[in-house]
N, C-alpha and C positions, 0 to 999 in steps of 0.2 A: 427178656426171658433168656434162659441158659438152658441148652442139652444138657444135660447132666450122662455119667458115663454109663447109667442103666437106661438111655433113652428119654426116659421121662424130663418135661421142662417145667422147670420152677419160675415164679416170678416175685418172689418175697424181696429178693436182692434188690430190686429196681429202686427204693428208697433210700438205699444203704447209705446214704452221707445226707440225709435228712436229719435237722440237728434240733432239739427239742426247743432252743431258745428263739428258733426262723419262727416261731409259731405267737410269738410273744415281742411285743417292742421292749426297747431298753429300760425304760421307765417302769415298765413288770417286772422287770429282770430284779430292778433294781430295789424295788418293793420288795419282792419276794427276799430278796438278801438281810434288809434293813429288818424285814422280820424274823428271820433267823438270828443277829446277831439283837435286838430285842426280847428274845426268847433264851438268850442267853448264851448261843454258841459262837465261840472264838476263833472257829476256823473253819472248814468246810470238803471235804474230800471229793473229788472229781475223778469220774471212770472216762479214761479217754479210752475213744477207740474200743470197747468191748466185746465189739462180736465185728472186729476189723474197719467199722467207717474210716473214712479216708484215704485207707490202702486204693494204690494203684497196682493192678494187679497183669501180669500176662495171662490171659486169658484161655491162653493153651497150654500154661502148665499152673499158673495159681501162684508165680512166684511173685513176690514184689518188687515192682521195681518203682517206687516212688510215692508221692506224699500227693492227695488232692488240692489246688490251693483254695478249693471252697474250707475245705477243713481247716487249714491256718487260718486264712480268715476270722472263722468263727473262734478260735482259737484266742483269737487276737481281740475279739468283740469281750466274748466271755470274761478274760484276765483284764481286758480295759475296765469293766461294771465292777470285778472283785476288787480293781484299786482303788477307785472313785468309790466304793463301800465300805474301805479298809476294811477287807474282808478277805484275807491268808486263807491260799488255797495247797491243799494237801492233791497232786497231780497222780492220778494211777495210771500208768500204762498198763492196763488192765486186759484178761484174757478168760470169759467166760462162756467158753463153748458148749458145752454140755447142759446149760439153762437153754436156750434157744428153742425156743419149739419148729415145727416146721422140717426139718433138715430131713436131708436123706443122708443118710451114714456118707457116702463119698463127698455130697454136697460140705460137708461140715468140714472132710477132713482137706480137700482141696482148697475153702478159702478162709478157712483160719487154721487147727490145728497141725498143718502141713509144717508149719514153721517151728510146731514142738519137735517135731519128730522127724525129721530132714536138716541137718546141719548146715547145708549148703544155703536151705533157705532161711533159718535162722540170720547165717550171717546178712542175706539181701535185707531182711528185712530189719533189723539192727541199723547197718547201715543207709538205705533208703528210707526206711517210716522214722525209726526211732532219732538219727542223730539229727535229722531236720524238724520235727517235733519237739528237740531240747535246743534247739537255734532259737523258737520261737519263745520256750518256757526260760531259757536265758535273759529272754529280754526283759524279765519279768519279778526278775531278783526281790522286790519289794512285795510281792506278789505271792510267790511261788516257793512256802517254805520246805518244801519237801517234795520230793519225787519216789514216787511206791511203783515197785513192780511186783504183781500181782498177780495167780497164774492156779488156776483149778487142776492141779498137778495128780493131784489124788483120785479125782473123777478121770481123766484121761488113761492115766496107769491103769488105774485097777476096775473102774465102775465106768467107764465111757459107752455112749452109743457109737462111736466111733468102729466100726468091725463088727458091734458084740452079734448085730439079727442074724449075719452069713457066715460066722465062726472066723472071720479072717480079721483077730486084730493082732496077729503074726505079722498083717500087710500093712493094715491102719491104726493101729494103736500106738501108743506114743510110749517110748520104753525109759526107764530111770536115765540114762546115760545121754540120750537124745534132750529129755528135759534138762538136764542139769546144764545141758552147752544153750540149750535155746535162756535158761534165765543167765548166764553167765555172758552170755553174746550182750542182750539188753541192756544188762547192767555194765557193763564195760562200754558199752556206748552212751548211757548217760554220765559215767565218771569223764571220759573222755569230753563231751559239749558242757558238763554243770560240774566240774570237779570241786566246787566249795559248796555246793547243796546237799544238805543231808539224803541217806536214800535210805528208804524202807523196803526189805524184799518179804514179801508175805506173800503162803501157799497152802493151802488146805489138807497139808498133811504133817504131820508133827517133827518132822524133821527136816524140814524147810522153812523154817520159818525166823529169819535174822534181822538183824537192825543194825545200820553203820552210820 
């Protein structure tokens, strides 16, 4: 359980690095894939990290300082079953805050979108989640055709619960300039660990939305 900064204590977090495939042996995994590319599909997109699993977090400011290794782990599980399926995996570092049900506006903005809109933590978390996260999808070259950064920019800007119940997204809202450094952080950090992997940046608003 977490105080949260209006008092109140949440405990949705306590599962946060619970990982959909712990629930399932490899041999489902593996089923499941083999059905997929039976069904006709040639490749397969994955949401890493979407509402932050794995981050390691200080817990007195929300910034990141590091990678879980139950996360690599699985990490390491998952891309082992997509190779043994030849099965090409499309990797999102993905950032979908504003689906989340549950949250209380600071709750949200402290352990995920803090990093949109805080440059300082952008770069933490570029460097601690993201370039050890592409050490891992490195290894994976046969694997791993593509790396997507992906980032509900338009919901945060303009439509976020982030601030909007107490009028202050002055304080917690995520502003143009702030986003443009937090996907430009990420993505210079996976150019840097996979600079021969194609990357996808894809964002919910019409003017962010490139391919290299």
């Amino acid at each position: 359980n977490y105080t949260l900064s209006d008092g109140t204590v949440k405990d949705y977090w306590q599962n946060m690095n619970e990982v959909g495939i712990d629930k399932y042996d490899n041999t489902q995994l593996e089923m499941e894939i083999f059905n997929l590319k039976a069904l006709g599909y040639n490749a397969m997109a994955y949401a890493g990290s979407p509402w932050g699993e794995g981050r390691v977090n200080d817990l007195s400011t929300w910034e990141c300082t590091g990678v879980k290794d139950e996360y690599l782990k699985n990490m390491r599980r998952f891309l082992d079953i997509c190779r043994k399926a030849n099965m090409p995996v499309l990797w999102y570092i993905h950032f979908h805050s504003s689906a989340v049900p549950g949250y209380s506006n600071l709750d949200m903005w402290y352990k995920i979108a803090q990093v949109q809109g805080n440059k300082a933590y952008a770069d933490s978390f570029a460097q601690n989640f993201v370039k050890p996260v592409c050490e891992v999808l490195a290894e994976y070259r046969d694997v791993v055709v593509m790396v997507g950064i992906a980032d509900e920019t338009f919901n945060e800007i303009n439509d976020s619960e982030i601030g909007n119940h107490f009028d202050q997204r002055y304080l917690y809202g995520v502003n143009q300039d702030n986003m443009l450094y937090f996907i430009n952080a990420v993505t210079e950090a996976v150019k840097e660990k996979m600079p021969n992997v194609p990357r996808t940046l894809a964002a919910n608003t019409k003017d962010m939305t490139i391919y290299e």
